[in-house]
PDB file with SEQRES, HELIX, SHEET and CRYST1 records, atoms N, CA, C and O in Angstrom:
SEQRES   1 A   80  UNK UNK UNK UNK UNK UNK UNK UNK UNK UNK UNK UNK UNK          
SEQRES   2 A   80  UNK UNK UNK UNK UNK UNK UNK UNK UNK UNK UNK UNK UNK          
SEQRES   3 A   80  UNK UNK UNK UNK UNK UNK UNK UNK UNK UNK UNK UNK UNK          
SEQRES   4 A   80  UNK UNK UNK UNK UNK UNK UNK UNK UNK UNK UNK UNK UNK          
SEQRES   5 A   80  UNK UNK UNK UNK UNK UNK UNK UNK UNK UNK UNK UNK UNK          
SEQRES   6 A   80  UNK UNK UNK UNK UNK UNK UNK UNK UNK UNK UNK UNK UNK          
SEQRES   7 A   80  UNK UNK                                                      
HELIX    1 AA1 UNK A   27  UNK A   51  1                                  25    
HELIX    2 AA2 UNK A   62  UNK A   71  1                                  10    
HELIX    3 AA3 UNK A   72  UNK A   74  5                                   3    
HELIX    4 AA4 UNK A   76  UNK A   79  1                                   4    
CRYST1    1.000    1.000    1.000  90.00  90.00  90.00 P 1           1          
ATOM      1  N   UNK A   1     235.773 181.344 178.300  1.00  0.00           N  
ATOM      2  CA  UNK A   1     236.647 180.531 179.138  1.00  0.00           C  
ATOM      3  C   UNK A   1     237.939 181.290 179.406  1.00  0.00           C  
ATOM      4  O   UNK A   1     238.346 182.055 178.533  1.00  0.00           O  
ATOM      5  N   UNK A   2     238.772 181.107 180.802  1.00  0.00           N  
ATOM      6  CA  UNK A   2     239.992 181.498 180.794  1.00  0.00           C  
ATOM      7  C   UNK A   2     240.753 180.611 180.792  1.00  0.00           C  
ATOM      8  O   UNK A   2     240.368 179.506 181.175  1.00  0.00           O  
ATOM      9  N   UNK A   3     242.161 180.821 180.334  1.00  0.00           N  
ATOM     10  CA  UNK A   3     243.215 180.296 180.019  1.00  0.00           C  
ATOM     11  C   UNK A   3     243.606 179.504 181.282  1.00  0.00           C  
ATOM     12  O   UNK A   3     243.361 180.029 182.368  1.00  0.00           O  
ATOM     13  N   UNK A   4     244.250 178.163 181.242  1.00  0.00           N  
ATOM     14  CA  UNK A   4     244.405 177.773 182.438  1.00  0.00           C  
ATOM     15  C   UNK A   4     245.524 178.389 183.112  1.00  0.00           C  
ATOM     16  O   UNK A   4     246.481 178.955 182.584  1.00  0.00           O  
ATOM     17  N   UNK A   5     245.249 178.178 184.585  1.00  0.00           N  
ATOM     18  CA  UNK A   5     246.129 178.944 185.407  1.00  0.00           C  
ATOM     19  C   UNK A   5     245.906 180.636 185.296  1.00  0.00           C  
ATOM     20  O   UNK A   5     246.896 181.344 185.112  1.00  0.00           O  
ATOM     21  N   UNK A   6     244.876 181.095 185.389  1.00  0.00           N  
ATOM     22  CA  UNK A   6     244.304 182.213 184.984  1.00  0.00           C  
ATOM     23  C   UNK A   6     243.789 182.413 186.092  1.00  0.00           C  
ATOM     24  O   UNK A   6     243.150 181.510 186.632  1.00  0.00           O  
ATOM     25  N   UNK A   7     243.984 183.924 186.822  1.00  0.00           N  
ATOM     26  CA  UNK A   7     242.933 183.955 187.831  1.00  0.00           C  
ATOM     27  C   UNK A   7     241.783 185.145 187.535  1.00  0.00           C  
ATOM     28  O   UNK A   7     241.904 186.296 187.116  1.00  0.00           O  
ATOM     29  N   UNK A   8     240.392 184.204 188.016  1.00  0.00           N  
ATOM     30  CA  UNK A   8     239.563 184.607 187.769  1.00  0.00           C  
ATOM     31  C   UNK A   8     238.951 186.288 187.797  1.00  0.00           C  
ATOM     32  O   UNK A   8     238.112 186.751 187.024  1.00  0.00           O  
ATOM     33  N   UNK A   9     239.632 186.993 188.901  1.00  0.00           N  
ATOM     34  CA  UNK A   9     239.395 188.343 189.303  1.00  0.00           C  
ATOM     35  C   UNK A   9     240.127 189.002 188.147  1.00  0.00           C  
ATOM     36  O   UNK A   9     239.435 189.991 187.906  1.00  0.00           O  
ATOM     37  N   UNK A  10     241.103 188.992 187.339  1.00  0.00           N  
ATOM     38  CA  UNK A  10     242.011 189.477 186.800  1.00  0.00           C  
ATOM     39  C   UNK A  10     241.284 189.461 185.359  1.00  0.00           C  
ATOM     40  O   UNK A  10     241.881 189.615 184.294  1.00  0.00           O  
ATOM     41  N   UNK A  11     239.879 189.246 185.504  1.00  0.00           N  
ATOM     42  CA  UNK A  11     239.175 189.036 183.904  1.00  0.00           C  
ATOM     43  C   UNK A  11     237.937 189.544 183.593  1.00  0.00           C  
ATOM     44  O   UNK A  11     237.258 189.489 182.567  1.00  0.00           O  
ATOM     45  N   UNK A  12     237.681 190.316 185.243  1.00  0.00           N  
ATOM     46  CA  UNK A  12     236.084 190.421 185.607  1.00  0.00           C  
ATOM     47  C   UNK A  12     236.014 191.916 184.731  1.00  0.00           C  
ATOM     48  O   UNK A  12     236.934 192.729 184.629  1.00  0.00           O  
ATOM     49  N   UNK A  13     234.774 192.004 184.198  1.00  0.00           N  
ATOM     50  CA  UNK A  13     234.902 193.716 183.401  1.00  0.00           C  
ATOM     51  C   UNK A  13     235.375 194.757 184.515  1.00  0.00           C  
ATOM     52  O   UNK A  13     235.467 194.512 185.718  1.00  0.00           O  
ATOM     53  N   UNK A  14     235.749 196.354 183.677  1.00  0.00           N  
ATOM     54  CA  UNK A  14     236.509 197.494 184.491  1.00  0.00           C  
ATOM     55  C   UNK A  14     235.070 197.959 185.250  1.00  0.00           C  
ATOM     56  O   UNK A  14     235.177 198.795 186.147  1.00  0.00           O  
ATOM     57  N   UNK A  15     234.054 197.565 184.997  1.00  0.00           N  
ATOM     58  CA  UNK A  15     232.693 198.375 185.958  1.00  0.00           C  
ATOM     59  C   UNK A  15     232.184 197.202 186.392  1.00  0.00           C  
ATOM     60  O   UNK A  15     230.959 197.312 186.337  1.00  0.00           O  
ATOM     61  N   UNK A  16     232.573 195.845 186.906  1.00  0.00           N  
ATOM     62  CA  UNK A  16     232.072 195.268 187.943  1.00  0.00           C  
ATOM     63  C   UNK A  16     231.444 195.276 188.879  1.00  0.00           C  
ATOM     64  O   UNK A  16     230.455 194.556 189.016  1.00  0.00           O  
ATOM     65  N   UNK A  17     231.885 196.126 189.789  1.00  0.00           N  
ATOM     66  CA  UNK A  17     231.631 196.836 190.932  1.00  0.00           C  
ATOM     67  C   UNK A  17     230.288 197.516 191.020  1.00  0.00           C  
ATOM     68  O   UNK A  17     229.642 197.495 192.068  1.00  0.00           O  
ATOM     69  N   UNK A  18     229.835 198.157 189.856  1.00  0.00           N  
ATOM     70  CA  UNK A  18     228.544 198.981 189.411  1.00  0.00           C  
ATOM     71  C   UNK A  18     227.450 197.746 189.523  1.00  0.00           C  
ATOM     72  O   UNK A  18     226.482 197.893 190.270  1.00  0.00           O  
ATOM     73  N   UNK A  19     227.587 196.757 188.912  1.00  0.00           N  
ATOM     74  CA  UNK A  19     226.290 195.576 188.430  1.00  0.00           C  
ATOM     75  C   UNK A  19     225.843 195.162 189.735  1.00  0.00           C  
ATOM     76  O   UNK A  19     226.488 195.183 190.783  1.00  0.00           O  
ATOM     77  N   UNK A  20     224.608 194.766 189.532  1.00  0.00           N  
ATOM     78  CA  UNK A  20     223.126 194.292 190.552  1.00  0.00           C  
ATOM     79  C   UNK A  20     224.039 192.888 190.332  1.00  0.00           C  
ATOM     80  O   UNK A  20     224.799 192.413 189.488  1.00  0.00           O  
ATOM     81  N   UNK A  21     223.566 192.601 191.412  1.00  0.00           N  
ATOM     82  CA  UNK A  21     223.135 191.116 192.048  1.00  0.00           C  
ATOM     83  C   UNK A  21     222.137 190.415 191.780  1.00  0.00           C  
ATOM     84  O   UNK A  21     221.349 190.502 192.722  1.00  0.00           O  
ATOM     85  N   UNK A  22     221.696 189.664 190.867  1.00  0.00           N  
ATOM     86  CA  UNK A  22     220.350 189.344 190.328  1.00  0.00           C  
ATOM     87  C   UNK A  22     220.532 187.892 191.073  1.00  0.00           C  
ATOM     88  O   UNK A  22     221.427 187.111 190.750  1.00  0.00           O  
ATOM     89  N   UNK A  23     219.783 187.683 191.885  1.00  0.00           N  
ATOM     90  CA  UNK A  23     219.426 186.594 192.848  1.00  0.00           C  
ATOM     91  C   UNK A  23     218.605 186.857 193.881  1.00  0.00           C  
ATOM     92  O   UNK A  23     218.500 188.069 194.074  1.00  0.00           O  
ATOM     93  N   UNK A  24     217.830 186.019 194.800  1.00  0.00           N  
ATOM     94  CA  UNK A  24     216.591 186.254 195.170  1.00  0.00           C  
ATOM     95  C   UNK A  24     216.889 184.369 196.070  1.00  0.00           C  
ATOM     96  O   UNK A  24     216.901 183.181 195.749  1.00  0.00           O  
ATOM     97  N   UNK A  25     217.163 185.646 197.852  1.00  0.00           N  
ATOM     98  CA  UNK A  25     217.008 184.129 198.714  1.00  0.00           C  
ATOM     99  C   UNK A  25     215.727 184.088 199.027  1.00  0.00           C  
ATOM    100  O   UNK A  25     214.925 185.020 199.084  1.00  0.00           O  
ATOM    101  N   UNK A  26     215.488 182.339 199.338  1.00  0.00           N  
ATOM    102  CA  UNK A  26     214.244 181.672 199.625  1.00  0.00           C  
ATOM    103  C   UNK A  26     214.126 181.925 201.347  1.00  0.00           C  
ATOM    104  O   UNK A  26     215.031 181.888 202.180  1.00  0.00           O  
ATOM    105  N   UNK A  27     213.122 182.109 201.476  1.00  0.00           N  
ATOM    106  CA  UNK A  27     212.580 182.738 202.782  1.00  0.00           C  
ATOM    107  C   UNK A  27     213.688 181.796 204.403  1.00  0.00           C  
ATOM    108  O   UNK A  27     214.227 182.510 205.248  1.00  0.00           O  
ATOM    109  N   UNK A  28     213.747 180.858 204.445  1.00  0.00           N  
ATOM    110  CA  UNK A  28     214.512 180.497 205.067  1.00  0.00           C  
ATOM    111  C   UNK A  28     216.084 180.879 205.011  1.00  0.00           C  
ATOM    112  O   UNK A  28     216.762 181.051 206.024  1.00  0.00           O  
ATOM    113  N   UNK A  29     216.569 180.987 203.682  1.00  0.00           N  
ATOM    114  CA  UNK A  29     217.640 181.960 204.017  1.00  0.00           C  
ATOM    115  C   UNK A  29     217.922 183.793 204.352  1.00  0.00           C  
ATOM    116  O   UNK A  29     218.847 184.448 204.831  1.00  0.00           O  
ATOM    117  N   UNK A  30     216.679 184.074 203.843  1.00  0.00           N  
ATOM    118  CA  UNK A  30     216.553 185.103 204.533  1.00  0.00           C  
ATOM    119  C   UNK A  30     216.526 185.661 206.216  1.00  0.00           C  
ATOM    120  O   UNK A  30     217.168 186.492 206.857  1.00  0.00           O  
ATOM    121  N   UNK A  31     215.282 184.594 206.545  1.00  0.00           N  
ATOM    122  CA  UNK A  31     215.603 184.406 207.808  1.00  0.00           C  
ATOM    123  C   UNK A  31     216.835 183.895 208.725  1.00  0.00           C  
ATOM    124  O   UNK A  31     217.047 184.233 209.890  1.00  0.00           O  
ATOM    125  N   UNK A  32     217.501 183.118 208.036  1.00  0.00           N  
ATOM    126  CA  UNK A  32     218.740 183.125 208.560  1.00  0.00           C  
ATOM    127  C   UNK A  32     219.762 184.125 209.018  1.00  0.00           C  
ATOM    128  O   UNK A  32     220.381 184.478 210.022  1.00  0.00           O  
ATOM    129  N   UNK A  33     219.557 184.477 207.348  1.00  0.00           N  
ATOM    130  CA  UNK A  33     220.556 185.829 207.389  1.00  0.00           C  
ATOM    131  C   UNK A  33     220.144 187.390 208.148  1.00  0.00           C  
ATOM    132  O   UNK A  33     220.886 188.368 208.236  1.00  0.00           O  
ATOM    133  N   UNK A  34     218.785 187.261 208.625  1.00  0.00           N  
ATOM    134  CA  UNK A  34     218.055 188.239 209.454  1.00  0.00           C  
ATOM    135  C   UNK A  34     218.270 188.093 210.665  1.00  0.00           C  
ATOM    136  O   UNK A  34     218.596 189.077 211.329  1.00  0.00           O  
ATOM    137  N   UNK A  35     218.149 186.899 211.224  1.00  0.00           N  
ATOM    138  CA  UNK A  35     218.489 186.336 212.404  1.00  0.00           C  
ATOM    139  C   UNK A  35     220.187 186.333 213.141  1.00  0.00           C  
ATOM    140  O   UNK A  35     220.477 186.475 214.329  1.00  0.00           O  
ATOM    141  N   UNK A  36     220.994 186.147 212.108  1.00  0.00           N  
ATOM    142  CA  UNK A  36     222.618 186.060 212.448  1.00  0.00           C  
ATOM    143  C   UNK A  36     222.469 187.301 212.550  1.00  0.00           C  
ATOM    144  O   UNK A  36     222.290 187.629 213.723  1.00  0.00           O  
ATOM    145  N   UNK A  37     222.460 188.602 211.442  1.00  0.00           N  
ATOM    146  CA  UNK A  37     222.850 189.942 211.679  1.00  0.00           C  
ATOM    147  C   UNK A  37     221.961 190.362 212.989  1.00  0.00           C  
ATOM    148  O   UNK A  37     222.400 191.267 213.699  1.00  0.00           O  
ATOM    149  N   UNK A  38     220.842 189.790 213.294  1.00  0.00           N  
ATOM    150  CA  UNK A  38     220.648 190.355 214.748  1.00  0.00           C  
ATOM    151  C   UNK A  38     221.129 189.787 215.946  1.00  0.00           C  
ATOM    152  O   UNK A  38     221.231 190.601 216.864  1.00  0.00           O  
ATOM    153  N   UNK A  39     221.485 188.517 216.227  1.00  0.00           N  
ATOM    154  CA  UNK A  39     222.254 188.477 217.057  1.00  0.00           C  
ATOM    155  C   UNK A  39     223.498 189.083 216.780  1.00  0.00           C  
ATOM    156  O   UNK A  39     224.063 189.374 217.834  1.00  0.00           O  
ATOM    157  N   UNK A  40     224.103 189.368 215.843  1.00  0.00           N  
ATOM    158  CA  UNK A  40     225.490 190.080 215.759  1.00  0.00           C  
ATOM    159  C   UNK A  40     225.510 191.459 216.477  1.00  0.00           C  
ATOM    160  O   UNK A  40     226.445 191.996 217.070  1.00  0.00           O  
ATOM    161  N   UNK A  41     224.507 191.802 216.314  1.00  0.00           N  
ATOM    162  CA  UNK A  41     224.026 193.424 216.795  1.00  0.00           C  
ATOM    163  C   UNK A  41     223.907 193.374 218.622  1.00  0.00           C  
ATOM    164  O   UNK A  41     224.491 194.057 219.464  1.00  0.00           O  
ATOM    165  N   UNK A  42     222.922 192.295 218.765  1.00  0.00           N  
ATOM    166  CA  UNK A  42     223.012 191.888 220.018  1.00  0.00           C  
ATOM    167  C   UNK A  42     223.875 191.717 221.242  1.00  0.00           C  
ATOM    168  O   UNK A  42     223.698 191.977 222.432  1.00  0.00           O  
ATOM    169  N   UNK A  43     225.056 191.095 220.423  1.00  0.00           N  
ATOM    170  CA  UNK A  43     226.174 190.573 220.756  1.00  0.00           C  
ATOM    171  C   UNK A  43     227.166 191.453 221.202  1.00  0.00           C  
ATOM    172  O   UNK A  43     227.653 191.524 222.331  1.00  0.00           O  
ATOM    173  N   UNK A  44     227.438 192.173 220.120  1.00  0.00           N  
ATOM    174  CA  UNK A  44     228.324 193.475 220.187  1.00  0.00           C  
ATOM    175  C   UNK A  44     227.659 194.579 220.846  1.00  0.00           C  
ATOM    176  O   UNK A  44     228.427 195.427 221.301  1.00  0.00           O  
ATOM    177  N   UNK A  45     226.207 194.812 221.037  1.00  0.00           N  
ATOM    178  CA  UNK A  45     225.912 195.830 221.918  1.00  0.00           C  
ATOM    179  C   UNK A  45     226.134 195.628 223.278  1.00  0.00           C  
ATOM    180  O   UNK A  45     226.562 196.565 223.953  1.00  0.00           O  
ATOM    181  N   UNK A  46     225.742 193.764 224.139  1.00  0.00           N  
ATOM    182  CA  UNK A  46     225.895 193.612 224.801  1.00  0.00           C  
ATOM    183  C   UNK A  46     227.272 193.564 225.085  1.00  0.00           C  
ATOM    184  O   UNK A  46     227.451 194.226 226.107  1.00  0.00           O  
ATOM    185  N   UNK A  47     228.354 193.086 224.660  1.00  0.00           N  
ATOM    186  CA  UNK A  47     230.132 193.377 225.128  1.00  0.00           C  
ATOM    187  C   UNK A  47     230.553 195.129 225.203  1.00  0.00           C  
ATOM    188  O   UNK A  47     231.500 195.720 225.723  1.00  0.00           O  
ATOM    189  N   UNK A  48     229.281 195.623 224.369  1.00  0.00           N  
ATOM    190  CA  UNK A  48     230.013 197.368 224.708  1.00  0.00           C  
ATOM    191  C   UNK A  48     229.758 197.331 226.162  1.00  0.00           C  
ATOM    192  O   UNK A  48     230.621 197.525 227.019  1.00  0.00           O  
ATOM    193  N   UNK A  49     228.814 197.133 226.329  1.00  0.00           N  
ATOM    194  CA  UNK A  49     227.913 197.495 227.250  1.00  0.00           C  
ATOM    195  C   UNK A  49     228.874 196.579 228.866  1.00  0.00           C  
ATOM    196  O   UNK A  49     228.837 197.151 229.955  1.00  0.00           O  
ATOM    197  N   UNK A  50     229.358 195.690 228.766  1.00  0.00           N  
ATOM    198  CA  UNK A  50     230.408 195.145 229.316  1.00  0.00           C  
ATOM    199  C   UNK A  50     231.911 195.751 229.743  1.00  0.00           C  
ATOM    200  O   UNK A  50     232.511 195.871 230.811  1.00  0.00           O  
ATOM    201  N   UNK A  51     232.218 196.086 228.261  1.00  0.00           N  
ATOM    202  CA  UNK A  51     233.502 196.905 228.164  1.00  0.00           C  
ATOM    203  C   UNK A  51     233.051 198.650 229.188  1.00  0.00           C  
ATOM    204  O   UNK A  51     233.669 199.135 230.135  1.00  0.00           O  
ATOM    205  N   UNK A  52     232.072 199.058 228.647  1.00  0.00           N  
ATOM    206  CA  UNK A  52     231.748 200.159 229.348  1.00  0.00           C  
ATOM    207  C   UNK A  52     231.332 199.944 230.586  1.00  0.00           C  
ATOM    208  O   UNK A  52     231.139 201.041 231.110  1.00  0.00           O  
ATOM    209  N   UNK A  53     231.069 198.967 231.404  1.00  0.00           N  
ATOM    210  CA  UNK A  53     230.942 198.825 233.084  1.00  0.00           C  
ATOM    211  C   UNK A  53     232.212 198.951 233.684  1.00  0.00           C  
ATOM    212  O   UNK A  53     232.284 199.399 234.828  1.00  0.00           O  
ATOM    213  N   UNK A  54     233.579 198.495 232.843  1.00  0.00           N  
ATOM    214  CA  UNK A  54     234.763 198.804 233.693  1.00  0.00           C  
ATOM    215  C   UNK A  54     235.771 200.577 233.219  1.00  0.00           C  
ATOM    216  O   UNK A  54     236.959 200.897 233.212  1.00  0.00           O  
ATOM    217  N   UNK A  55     234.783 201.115 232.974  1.00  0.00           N  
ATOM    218  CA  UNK A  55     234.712 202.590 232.847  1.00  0.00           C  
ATOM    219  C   UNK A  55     234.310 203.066 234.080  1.00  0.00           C  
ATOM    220  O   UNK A  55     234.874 203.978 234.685  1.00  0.00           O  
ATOM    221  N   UNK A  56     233.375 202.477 234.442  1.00  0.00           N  
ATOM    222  CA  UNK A  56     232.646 202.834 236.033  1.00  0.00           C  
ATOM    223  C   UNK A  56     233.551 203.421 237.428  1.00  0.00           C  
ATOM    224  O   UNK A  56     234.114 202.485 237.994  1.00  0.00           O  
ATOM    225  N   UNK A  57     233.681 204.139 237.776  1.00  0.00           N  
ATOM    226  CA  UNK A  57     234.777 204.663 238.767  1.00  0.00           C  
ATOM    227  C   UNK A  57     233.899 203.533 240.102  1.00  0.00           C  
ATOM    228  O   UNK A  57     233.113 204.159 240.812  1.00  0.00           O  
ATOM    229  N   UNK A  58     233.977 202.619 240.284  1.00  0.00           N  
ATOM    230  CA  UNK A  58     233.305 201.610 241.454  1.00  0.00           C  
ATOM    231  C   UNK A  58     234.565 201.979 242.753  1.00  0.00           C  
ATOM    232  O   UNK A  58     233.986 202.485 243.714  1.00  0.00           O  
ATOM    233  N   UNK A  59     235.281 201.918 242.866  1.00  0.00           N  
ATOM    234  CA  UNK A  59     236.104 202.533 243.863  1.00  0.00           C  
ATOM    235  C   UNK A  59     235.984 203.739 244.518  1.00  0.00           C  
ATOM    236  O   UNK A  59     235.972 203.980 245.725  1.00  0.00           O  
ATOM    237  N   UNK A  60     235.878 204.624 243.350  1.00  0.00           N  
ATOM    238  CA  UNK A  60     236.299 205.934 244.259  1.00  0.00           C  
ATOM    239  C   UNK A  60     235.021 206.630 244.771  1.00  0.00           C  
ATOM    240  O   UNK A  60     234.740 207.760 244.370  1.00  0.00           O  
ATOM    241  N   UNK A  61     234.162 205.897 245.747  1.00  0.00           N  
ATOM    242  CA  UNK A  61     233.284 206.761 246.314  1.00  0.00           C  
ATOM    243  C   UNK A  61     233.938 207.765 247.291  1.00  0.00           C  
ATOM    244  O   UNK A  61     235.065 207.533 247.727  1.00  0.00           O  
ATOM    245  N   UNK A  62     233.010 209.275 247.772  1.00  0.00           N  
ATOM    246  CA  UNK A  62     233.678 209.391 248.411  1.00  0.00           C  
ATOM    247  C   UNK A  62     234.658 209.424 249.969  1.00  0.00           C  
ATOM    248  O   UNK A  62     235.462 210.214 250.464  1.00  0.00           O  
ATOM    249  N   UNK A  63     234.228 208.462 250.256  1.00  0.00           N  
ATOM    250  CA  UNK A  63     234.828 208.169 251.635  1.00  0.00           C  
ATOM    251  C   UNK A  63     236.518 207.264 251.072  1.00  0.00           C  
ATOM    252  O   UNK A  63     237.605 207.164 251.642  1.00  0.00           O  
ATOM    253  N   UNK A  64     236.011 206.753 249.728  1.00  0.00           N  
ATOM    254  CA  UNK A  64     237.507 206.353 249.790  1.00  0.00           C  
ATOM    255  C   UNK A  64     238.564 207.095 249.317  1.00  0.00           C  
ATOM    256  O   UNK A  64     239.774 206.946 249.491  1.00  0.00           O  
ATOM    257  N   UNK A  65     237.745 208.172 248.499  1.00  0.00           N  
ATOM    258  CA  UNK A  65     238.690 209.150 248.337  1.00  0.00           C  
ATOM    259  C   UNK A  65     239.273 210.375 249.497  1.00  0.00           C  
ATOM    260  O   UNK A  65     240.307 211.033 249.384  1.00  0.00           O  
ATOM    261  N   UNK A  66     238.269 210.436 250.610  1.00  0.00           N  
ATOM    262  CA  UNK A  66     239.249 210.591 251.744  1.00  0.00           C  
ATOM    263  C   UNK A  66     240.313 209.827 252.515  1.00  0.00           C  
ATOM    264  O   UNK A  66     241.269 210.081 253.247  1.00  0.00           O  
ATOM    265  N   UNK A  67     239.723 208.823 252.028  1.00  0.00           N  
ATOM    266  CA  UNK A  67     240.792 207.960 253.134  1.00  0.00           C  
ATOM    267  C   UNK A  67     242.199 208.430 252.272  1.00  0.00           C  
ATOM    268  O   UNK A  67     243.265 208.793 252.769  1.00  0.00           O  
ATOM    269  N   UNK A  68     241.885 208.316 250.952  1.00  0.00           N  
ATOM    270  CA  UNK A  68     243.571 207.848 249.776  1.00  0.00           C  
ATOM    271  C   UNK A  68     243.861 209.273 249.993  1.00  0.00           C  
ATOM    272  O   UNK A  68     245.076 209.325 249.805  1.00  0.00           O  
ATOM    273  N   UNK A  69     243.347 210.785 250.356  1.00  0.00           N  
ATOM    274  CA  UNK A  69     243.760 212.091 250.789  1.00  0.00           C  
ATOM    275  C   UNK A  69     244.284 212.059 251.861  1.00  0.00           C  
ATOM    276  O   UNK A  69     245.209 212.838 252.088  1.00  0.00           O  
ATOM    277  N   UNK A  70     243.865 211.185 252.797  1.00  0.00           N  
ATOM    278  CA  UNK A  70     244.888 211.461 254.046  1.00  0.00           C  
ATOM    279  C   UNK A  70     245.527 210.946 254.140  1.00  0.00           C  
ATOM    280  O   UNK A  70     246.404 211.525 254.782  1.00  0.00           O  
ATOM    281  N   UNK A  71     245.878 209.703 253.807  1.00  0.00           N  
ATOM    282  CA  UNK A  71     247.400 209.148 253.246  1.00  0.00           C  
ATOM    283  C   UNK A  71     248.274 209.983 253.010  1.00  0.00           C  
ATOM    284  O   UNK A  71     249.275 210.174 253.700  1.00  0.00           O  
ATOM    285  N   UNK A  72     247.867 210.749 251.668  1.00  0.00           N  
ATOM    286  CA  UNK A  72     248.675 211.923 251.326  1.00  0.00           C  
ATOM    287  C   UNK A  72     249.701 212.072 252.146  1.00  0.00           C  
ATOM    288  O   UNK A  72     250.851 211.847 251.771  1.00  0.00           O  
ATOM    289  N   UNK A  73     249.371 212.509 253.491  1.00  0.00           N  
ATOM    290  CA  UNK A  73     250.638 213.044 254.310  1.00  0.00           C  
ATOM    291  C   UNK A  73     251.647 212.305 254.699  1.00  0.00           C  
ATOM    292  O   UNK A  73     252.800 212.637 254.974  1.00  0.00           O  
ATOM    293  N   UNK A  74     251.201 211.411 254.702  1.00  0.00           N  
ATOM    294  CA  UNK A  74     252.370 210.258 255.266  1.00  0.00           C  
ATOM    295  C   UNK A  74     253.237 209.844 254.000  1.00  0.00           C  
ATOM    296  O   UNK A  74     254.416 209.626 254.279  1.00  0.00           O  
ATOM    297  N   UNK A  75     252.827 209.664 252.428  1.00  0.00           N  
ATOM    298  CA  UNK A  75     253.285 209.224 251.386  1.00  0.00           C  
ATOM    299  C   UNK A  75     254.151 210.231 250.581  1.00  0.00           C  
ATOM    300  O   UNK A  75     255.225 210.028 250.014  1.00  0.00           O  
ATOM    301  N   UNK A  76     253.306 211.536 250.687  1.00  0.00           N  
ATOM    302  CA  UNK A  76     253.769 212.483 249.959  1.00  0.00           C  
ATOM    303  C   UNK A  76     255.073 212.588 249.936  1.00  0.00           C  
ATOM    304  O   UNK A  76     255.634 212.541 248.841  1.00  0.00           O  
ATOM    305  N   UNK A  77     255.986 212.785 251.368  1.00  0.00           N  
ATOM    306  CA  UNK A  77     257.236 212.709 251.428  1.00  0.00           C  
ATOM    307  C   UNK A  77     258.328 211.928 250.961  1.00  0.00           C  
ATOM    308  O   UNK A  77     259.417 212.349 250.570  1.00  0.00           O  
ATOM    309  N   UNK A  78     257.758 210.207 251.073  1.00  0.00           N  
ATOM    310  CA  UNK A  78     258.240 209.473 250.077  1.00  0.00           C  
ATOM    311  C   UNK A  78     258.386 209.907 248.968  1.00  0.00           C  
ATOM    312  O   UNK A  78     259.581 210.102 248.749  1.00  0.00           O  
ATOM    313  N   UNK A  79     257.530 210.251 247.851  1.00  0.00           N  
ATOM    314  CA  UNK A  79     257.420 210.715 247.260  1.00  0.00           C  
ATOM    315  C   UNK A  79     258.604 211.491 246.120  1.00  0.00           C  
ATOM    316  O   UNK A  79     259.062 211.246 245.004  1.00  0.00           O  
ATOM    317  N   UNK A  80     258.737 212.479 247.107  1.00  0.00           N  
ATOM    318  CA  UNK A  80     259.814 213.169 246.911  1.00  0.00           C  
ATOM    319  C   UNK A  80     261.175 212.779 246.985  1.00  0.00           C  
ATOM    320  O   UNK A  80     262.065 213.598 246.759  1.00  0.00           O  
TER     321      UNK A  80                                                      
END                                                                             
């Protein structure tokens, strides 16, 4: 037992960290927990995959990058 007002982490042995997990989920929590980590995977592949479409240069084909070159001349001077 610990002393009251004792916190529990502050008592655990110095090789904690080393020891097995001796427990064993029942098939429905397994599946659970198989199921969440794959939609998690899902999830986050699909938002990369989101985040990386506005990487996409969708503007600058090149006709519009002539047009924004011949601007140039008229702006450039501003510019300066």
């Amino acid at each position: 037992m610990m002393p009251e007002g004792a916190r529990w982490w502050e008592h655990l042995d110095r090789d904690f960290h080393r020891g097995e997990e001796p427990f064993e989920l029942a098939l429905r929590d397994k599946l659970q927990v198989r199921a969440t980590a794959a939609s998690d995977v899902l999830i986050r592949t699909f938002g990369a995959c989101l985040v990386g479409t506005t990487a996409l240069p969708l503007g600058f084909t090149p006709k519009k990058l002539a047009a924004a070159l011949s601007d140039r001349s008229f702006y450039g001077p501003m510019a300066e």
